[in-house]
C-alpha positions in Angstrom: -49.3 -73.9 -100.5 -46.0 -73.7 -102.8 -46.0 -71.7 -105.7 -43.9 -73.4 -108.5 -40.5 -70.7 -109.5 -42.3 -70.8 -113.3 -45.9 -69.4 -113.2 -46.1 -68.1 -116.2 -49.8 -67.1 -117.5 -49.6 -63.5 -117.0 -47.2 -61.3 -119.3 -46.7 -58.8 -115.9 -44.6 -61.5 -114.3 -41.1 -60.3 -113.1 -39.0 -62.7 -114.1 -35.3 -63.0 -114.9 -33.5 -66.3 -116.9 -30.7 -67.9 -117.1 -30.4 -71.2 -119.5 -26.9 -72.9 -119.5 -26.7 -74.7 -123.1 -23.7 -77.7 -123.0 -24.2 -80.8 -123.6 -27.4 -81.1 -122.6 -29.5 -77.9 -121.9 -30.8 -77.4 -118.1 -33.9 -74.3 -117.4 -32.2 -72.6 -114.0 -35.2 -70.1 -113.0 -35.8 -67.4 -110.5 -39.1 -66.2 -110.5 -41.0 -63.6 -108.1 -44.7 -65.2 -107.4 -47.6 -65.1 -110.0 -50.4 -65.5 -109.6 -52.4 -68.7 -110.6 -56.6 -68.5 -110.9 -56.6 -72.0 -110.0 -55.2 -71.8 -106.9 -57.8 -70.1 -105.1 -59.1 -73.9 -104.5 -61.4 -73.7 -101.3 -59.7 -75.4 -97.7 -62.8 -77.7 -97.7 -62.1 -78.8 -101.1 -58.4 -78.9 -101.1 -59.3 -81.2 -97.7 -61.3 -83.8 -99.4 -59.2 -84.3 -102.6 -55.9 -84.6 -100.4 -57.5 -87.0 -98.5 -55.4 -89.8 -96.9 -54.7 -92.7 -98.7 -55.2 -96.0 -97.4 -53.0 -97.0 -94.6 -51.1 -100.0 -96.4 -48.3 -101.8 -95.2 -45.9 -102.8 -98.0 -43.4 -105.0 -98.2 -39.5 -105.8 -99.8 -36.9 -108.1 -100.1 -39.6 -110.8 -99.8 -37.4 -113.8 -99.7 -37.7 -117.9 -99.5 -35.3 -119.9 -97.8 -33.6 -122.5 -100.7 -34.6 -125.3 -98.4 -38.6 -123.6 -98.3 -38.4 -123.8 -94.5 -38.5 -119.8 -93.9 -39.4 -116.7 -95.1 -37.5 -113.3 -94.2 -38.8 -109.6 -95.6 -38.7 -106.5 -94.8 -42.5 -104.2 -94.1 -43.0 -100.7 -94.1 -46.5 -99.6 -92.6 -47.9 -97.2 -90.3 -46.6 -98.3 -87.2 -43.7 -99.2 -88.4 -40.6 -98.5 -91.3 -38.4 -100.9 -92.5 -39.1 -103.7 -89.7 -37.0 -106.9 -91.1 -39.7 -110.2 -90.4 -39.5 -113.9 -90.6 -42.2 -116.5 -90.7 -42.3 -120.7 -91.6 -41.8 -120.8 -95.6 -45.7 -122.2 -95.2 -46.8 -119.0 -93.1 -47.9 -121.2 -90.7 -46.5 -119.7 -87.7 -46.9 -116.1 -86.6 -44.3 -113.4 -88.0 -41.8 -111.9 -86.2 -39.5 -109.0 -86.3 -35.9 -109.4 -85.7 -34.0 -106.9 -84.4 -30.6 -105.3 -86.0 -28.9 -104.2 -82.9 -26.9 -101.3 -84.8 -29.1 -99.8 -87.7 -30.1 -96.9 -88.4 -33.5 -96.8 -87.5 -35.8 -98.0 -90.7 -32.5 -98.4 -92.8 -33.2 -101.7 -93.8 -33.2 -102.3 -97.5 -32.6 -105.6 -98.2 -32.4 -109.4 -97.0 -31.0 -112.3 -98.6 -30.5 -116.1 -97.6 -27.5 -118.0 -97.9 -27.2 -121.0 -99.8 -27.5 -123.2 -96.7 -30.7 -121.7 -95.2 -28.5 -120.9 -92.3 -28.1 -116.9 -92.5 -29.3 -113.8 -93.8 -27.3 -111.2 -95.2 -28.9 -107.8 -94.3 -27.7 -104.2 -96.0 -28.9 -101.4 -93.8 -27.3 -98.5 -92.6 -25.1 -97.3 -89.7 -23.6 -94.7 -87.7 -26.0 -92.2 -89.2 -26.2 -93.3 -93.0 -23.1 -95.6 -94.0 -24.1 -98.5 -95.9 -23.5 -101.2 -93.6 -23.7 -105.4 -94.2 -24.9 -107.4 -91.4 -25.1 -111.4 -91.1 -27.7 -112.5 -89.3 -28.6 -116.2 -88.1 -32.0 -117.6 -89.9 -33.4 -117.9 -85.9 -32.9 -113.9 -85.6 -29.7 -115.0 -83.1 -26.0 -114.0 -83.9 -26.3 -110.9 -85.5 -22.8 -109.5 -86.6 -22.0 -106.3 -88.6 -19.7 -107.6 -91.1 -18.9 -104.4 -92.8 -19.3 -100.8 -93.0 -18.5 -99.1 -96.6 -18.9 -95.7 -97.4 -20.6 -94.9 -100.5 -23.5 -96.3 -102.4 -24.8 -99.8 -101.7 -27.0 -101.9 -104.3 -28.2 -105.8 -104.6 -26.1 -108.1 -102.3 -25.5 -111.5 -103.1 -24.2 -114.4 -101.1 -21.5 -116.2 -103.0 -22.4 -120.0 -103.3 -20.3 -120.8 -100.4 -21.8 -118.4 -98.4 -18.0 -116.9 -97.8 -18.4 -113.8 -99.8 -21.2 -111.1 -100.6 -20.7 -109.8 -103.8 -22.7 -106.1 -104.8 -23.0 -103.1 -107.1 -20.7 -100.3 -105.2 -20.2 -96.7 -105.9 -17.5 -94.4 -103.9 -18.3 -91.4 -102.2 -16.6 -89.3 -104.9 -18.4 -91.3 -107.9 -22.0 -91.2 -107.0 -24.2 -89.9 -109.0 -27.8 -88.8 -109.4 -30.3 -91.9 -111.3 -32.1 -91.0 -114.6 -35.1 -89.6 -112.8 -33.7 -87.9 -109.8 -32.9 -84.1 -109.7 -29.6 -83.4 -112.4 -26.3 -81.4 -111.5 -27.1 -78.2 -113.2 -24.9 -77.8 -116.2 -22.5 -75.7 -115.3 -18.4 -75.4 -116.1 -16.9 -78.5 -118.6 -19.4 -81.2 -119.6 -18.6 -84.4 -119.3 -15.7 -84.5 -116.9 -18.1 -86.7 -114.5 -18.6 -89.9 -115.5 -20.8 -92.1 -112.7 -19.2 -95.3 -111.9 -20.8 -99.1 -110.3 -18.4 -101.4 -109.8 -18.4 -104.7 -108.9 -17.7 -105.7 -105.2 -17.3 -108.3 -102.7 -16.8 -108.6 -99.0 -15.2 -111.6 -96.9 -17.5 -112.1 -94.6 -15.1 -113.3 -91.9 -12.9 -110.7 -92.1 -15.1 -108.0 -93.6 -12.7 -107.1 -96.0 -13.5 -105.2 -99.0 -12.8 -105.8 -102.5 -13.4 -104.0 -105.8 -13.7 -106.8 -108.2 -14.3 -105.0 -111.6 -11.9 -102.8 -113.8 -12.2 -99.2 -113.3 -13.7 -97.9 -116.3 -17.0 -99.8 -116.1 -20.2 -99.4 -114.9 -21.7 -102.2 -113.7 -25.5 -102.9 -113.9 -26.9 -106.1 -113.0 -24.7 -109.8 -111.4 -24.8 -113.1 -110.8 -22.3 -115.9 -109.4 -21.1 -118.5 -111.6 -21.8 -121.5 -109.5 -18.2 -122.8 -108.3 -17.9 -119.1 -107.3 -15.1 -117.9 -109.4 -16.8 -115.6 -111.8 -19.5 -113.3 -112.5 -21.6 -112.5 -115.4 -22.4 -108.7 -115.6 -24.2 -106.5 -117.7 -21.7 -103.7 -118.3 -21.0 -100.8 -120.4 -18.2 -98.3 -120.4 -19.3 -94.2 -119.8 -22.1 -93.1 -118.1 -24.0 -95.3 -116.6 -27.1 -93.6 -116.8 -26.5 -92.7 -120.3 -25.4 -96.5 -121.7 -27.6 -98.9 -120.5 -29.4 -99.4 -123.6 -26.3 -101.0 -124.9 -25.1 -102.4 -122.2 -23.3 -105.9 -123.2 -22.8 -109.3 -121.8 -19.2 -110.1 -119.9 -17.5 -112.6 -117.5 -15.4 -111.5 -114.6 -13.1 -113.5 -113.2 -13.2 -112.9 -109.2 -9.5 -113.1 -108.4 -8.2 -110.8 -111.5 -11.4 -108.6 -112.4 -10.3 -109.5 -115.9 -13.2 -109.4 -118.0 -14.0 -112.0 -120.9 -16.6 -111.2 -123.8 -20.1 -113.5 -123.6 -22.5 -111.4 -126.2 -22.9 -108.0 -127.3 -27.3 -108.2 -127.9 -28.9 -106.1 -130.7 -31.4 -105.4 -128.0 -31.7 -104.5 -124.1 -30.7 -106.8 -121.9 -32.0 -107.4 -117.8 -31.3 -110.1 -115.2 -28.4 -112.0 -116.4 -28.2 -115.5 -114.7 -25.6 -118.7 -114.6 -27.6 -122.0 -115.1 -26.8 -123.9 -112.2 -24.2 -126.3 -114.2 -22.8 -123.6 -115.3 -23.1 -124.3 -119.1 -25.4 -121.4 -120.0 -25.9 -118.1 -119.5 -29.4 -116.5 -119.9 -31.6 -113.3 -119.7 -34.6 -111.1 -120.7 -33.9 -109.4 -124.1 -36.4 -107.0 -126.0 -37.5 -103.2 -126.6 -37.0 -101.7 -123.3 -37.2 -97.9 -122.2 -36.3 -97.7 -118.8 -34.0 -99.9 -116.5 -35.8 -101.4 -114.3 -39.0 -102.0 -116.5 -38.4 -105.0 -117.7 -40.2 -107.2 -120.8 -38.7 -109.1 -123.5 -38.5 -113.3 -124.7 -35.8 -115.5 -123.0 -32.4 -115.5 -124.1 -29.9 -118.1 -123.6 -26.1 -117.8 -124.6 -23.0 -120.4 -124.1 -21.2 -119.5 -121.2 -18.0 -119.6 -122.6 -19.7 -117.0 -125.3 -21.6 -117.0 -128.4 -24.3 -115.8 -130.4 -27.6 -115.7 -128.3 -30.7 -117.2 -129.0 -34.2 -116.2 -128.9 -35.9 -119.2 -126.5 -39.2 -117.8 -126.6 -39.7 -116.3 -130.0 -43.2 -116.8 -130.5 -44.7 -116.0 -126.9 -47.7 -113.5 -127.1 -46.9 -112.5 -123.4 -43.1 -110.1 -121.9 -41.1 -111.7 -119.2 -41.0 -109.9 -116.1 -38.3 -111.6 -114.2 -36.9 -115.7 -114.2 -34.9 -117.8 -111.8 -33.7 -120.9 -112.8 -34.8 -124.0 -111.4 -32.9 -126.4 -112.7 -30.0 -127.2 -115.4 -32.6 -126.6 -118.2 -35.8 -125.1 -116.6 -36.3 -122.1 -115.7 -39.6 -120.5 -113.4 -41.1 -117.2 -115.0 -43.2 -114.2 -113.7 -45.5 -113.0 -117.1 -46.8 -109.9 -117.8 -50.4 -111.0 -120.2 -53.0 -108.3 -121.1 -53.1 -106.3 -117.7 -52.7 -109.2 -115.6 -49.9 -111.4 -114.6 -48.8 -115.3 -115.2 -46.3 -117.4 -113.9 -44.8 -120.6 -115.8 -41.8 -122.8 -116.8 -39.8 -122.8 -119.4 -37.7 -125.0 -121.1 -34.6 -123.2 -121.7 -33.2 -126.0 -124.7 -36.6 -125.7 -126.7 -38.4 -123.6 -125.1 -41.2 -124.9 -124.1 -43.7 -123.0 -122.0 -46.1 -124.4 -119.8 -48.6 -122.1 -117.6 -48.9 -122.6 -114.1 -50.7 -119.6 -112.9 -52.5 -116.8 -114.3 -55.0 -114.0 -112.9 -55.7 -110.6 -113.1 -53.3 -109.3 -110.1 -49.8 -108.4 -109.9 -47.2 -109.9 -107.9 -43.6 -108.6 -106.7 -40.9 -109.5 -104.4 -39.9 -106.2 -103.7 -36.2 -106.7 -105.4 -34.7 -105.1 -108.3 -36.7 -102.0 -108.6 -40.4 -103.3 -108.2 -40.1 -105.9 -111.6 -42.3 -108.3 -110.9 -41.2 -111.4 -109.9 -41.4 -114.2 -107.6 -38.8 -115.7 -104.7 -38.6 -119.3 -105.3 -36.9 -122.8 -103.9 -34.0 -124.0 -105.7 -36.4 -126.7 -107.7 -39.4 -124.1 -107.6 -41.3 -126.5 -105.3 -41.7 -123.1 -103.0 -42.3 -119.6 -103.9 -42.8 -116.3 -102.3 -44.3 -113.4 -103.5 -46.8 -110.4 -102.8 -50.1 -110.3 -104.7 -52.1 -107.5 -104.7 -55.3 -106.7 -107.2 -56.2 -103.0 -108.1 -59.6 -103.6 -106.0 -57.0 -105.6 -102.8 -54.3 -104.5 -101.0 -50.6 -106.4 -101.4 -50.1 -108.9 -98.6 -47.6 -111.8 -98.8 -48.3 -115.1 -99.8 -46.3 -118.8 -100.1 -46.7 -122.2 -101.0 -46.6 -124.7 -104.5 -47.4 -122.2 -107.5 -51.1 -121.6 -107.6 -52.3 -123.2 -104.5 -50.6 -120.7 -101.9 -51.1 -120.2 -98.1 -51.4 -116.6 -96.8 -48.7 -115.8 -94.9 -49.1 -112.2 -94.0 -52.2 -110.0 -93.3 -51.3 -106.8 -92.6 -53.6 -105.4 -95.6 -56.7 -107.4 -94.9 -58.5 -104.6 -93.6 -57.7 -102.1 -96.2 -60.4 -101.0 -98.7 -59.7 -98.9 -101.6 -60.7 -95.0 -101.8 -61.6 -95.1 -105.3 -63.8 -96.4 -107.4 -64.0 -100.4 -108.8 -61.7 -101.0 -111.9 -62.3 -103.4 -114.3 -60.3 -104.8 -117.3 -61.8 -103.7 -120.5 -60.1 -105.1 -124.6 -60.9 -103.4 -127.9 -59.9 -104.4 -131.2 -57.6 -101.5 -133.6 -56.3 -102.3 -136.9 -54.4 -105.9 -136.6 -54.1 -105.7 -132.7 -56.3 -107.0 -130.1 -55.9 -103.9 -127.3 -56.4 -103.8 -123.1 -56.8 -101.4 -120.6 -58.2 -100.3 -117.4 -61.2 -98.6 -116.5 -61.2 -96.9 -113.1 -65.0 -96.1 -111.4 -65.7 -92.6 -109.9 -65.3 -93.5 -106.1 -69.5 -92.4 -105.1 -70.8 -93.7 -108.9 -74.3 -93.1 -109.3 -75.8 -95.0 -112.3 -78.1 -92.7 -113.2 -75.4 -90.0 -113.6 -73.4 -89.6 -116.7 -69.6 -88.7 -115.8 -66.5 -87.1 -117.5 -63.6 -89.2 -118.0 -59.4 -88.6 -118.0 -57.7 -90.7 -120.2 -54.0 -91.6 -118.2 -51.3 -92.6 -120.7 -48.4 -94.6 -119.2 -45.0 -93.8 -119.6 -42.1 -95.8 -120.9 -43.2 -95.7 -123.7 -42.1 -99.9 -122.9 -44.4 -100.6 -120.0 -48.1 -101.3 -119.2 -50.8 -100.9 -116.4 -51.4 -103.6 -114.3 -54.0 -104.6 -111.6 -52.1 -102.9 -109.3 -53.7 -101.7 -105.3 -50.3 -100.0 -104.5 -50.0 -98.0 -108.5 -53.6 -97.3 -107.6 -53.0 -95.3 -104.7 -51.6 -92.0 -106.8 -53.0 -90.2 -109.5 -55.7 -92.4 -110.6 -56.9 -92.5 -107.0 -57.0 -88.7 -106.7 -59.5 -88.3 -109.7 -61.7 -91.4 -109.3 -62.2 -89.7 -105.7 -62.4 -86.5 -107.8 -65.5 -87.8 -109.6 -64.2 -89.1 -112.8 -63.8 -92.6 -114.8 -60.3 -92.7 -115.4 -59.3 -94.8 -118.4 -55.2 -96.0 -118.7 -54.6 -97.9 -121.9 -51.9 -100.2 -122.9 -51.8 -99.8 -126.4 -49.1 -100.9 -129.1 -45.6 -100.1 -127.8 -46.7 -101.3 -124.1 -46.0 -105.1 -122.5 -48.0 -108.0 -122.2 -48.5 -109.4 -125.7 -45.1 -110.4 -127.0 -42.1 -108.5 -128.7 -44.2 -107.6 -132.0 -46.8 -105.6 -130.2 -44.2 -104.0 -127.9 -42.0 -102.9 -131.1 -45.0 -101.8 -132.6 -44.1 -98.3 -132.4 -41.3 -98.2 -133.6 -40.3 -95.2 -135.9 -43.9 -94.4 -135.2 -44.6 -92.5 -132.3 -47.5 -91.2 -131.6 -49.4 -92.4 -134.8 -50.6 -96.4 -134.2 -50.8 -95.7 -130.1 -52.8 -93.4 -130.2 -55.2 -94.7 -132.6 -55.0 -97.6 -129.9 -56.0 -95.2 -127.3 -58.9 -93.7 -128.9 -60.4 -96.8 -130.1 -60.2 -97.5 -126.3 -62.3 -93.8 -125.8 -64.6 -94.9 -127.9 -64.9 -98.4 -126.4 -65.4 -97.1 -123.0 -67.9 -94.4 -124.3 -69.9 -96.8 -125.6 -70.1 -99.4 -122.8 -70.1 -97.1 -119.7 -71.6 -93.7 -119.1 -69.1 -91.1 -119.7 -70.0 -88.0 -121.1 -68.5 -87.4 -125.0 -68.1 -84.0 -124.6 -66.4 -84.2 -120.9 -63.1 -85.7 -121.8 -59.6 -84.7 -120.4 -56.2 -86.3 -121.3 -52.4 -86.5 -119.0 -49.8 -88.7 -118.6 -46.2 -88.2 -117.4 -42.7 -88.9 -119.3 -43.7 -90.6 -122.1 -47.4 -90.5 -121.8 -46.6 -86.4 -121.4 -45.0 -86.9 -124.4 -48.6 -88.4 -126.0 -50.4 -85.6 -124.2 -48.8 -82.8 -126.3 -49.3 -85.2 -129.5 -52.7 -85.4 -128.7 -53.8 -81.9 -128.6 -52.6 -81.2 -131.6 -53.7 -84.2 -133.3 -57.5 -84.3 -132.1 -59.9 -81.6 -130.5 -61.5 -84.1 -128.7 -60.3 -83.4 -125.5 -61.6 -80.4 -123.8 -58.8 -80.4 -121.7 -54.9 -81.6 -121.0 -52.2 -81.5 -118.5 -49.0 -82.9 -119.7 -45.8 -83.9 -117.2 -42.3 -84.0 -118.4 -43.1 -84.4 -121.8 -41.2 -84.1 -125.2 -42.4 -81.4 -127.7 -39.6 -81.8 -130.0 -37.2 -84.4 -130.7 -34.8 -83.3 -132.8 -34.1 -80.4 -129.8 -34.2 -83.1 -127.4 -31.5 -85.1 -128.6 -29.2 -82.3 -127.7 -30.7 -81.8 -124.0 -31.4 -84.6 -122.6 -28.9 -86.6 -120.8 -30.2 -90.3 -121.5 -29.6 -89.9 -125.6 -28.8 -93.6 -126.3 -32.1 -94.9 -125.4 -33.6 -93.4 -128.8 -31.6 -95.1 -131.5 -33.2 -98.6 -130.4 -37.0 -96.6 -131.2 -35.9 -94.1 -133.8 -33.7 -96.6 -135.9 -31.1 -93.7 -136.2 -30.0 -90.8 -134.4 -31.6 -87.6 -135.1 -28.3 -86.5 -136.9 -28.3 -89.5 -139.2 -32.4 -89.8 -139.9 -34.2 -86.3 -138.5 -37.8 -86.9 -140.7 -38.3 -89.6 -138.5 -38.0 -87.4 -135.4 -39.8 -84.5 -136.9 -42.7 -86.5 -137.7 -43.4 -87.2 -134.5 -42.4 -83.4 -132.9 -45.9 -82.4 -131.4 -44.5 -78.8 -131.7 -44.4 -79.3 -135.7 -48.5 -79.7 -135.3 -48.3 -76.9 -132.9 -51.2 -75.1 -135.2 -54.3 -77.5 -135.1 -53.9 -77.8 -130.8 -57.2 -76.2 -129.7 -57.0 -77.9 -126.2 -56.5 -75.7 -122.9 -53.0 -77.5 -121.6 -51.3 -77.2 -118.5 -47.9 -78.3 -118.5 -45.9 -79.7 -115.7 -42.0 -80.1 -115.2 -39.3 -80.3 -112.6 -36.6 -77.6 -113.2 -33.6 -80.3 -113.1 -35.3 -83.3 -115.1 -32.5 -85.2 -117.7 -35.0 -87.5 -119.2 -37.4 -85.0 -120.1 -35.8 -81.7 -119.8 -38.0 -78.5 -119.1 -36.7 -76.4 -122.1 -39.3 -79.3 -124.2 -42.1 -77.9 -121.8 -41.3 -74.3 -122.7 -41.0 -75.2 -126.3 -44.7 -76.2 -125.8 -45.9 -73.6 -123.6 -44.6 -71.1 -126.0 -46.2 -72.7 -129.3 -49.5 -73.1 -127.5 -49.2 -69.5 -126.8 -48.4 -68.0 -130.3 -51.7 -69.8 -131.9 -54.0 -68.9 -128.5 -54.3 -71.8 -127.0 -55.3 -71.2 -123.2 -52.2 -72.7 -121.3 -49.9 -72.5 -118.3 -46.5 -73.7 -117.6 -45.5 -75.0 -113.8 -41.2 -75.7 -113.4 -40.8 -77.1 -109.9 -37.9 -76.1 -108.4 -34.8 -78.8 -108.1 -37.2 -81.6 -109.1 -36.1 -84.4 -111.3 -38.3 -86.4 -113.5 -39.6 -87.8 -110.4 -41.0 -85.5 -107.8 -39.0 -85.8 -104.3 -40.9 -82.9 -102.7 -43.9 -84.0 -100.8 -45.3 -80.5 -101.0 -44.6 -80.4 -104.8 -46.0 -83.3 -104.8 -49.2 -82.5 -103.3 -49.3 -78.9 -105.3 -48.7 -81.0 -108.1 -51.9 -82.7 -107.6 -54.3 -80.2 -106.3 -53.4 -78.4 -110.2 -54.4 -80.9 -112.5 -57.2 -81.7 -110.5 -58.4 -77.8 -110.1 -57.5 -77.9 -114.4 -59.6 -80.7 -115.2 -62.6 -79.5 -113.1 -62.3 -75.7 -114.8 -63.4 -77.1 -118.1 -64.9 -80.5 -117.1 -67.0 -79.8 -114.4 
């Protein structure tokens, strides 16, 4: 089993440090091994809790023809990775795989139709990792590698010809690391490497390349206009993973790459689209924390530039994902108290009319997992995966609402953990929904303890979700605990107001949210009051160390990647602009409203055991905030340990870590629960 490079309980650790300070401060550790109590967890035990998941296919790029005769995606299973499958648009025929004579084996990573319904562009990889464009005939015959392009490869379009794919395109020289992978360390002059995405095309006759956009931007999300000669592009200039927050709206003209000013939003902007006359542009605006989570009203704004306007100012639900579906009309995916919805809209007076709603969530598999649905150029035909947190994803098509299964690769598939059920409170002015996860062998005679999960974001929210399931919450239902995950204020799926809640108030209103929610639970299910733990990664790490020195409730804590102080922060983290939008200021313009919500400035009432997890390279949540933490805990004797993984990122890319990761918390929670 690994031994995380930071284990430091015991003061007889040899250690030695070295913390580089620049423009964002970085914890480079060498450690000799420590020893950890908790890891003396028996084989047999260690067995059972690491017990393998359920073997579930998923799927990507799920993809309707525009005519709704076909249906391509790509599936990733057990038997197979990244095998690229077409069926009839009404599943009515038996999949099958198509072969890319060529690729990299399970390189595949995404499949789009032409306009015509006649091919399928396919970005994989070749000759041993080159992103590579292949054009494929909607039969599976004629496949042709169009290019090969060194570099970094993102979200091909066909143009509306079919002549050109246009795509986000990074050199060799200018890739960088995303937000939540493992950082450079900071070392020599800051700031001399700035990430670049350009805009891109490729003639797909010729398979000749093209950088479309002016050097000094970094592109972030496209679209055609629809005679083909422009793009709208959500753009900023600088770092890339540093300025998407306010990012701006722009026109680029195909031939030149000269760009043209549409809107600069007050807010964050996703999925900018050209209405197929070509007389409006429009996209999801709102309070959003992460790229990639998406949640906001519709937008609209002149093509030829404007002011933009709010369509949907009033909705008690956050948009997902759109596509238009006509000049005016536009088909939405809906995130609504935990479960999902999909409707129209009216894009002139916004108008919403429900077509579909249930307690599931649905994907396509594009633009990093939003939600969203692949649809017919009128919305007569979608496509989309649907999954519950009780039944495995599969792939389903047809009319909104009365679909016909089209895949069933999942069917078989049963959960490892226990039932989970959608459970609403009521706290000050809000009405308030979460999930309740089961303990995988409940006995009703048995009264249980519970961990309370807190999402991250802090703009995002749980979901019925089989796949999500399959993690953390998963581990400790099969662990023998209820497992509660709020969505309280701050979190999507009831509207802008509840989602800018918590603003210039973090940590005060949601967590009054959350442990209304405890006390819900506690009272309707039986949980032992005196058996209650609390964790959560990012921002719900954050929330974690707010918690424990907020209430005593909690008997015990692990909190991952967290934020102990945010005035420190602001100088080490490498994502700084995503704070104003929450904060109202900077921390050098307003710091009360950051010290009021600095866990480490409450250090003195924590009472709560805390283990704190980090990865050793994270730029969102950087592991001097865990030490700050660690170190306060230790000065008023609270019980706590600190574990830096070595060259993680906010996300874990280690299996092992990943797995060591796990078997901690768990062996933590059952020291002081069990």
């Amino acid at each position: 089993m690994f031994t995380p490079r930071a284990s430091l309980q015991t003061a007889q650790t040899a250690s030695r440090w070295t913390v580089c300070h620049a423009a964002r401060t970085r914890a480079v550790a060498a450690f000799t091994i420590a020893a950890f109590a908790i890891t003396s967890i028996p084989d047999a035990l260690q067995a059972q809790r690491q017990a393998a998941e359920p073997p579930v296919t998923h799927f990507s790029s799920v993809s309707v023809s525009p005519d709704g005769k076909k249906l391509v995606w790509i599936a990733s299973g057990p038997s197979s990775r990244g095998a690229l499958m077409v069926a009839s648009g009404g599943g009515k025929d038996t999949p099958k795989s198509l072969t890319l004579p060529g690729a990299d084996a399970g390189s595949i990573s995404a499949a789009i139709w032409s306009s015509d319904s006649r091919k399928i562009a396919v970005l994989a990889s070749s000759e041993h990792g080159t992103p590579t464009l292949f054009e494929i005939n909607s039969d599976g015959a004629g496949v042709r590698r169009v290019a090969l392009i060194p570099g970094a490869v993102h979200g091909p379009k066909f143009s509306p010809d079919g002549s050109r794919i246009a795509f986000l395109y990074s050199s060799p020289s200018e890739q960088s690391n995303g937000p939540t992978q493992a950082t450079p360390r900071d070392t020599g002059v800051m700031d001399t490497h700035i990430d670049r995405q350009h805009l891109a095309t490729v003639d797909v006759s010729s398979g000749t390349m093209k950088v479309v956009s002016k050097p000094g931007l970094y592109v972030y999300e496209f679209d055609w206009s629809p005679n083909g000669k422009e793009f709208v592009v959500s753009d900023a200039n600088g770092s890339g993973n540093n300025n998407w927050w306010v990012a701006r709206l722009e026109a680029i003209d195909g031939a030149t790459g000269a760009a043209r000013a549409i809107a600069k939003p007050t807010m964050q902007i996703a999925q900018p689209l050209w209405s197929p006359d070509g007389k409006l542009i429009a996209f999801i605006g709102g309070l959003m924390s992460d790229q990639g989570s998406t949640g906001g009203d519709l937008y609209t704004v002149p093509a030829a530039g404007g002011t933009a306007r709010d369509v949907t100012p009033n909705i008690k639900v956050s948009l997902n994902s759109f596509r238009w579906i006509g000049p005016a009309s536009v088909l939405a995916t809906v995130a609504s108290h935990g479960g999902s919805e999909i409707a129209t809209i009216d894009a002139h007076t916004g108008a919403v009319a429900a077509l579909w709603s249930a307690e599931e969530s649905i994907s396509g598999g594009h633009a990093r997992g939003i939600p969203e649905v692949s649809a017919t150029s009128n919305g007569a035909t979608v496509a989309l995966v649907r999954e519950s947190s009780n039944t495995a994803p599969d792939i389903w098509s047809g009319p909104v609402g009365h679909w016909t299964q089209v895949t069933h690769a999942n069917t078989a598939v049963r959960p490892t953990w226990g039932k989970t059920v959608s459970v609403q409170w009521h706290n000050d002015r809000f009405n308030v929904q979460g999930f309740l996860m089961y303990p995988t062998n409940f006995d009703a005679s048995k009264r249980y303890p519970m961990i309370v999960l807190i999402h991250g974001g802090p703009s995002s929210a749980y979901s019925a979700s089989f796949t999500t399931a399959t993690s953390q919450q998963a581990a400790l239902s099969r662990d023998g605990y209820f497992v509660f995950m709020p969505n309280p204020r701050g979190s999507y799926g009831q509207g802008e107001a509840f989602t800018r809640a918590n603003v210039k108030d973090f940590g005060y209103g949601d967590l009054r949210d959350i442990m209304a929610g405890v006390d819900t639970v506690i009272a309707k299910y039986p949980i032992d009051a005196k058996r209650l733990g609390v964790t959560g990664w990012s921002y719900g790490g954050f929330m974690t160390m707010w918690t424990v020195t907020q209430t005593n409730r909690f008997r015990a804590a692990v909190a991952g990647a967290g934020v102990s102080n945010w005035l420190s922060y602001t100088g080490e983290n490498g994502i700084s602009e995503w704070m104003v939008p929450f904060f109202g200021a900077t921390a050098y313009e307003d710091p009360a409203v950051y010290a009021k919500s600095s866990p480490i400035n409450f250090i003195d009432h924590a009472r709560t055991p805390t283990l704190i997890i980090v990865g050793e390279r994270d730029a969102e949540c950087p592991a001097p905030q865990s030490f700050e933490f660690w170190r306060g805990l230790q000065h008023v004797g609270v019980t706590t340990e600190l574990a830096v993984y070595p060259d993680e990122g906010h996300h874990f890319a280690n299996p092992e870590h990943q797995r060591d990761m796990q078997r901690r918390y768990l062996a933590w929670f059952d020291k002081y629960l069990k």
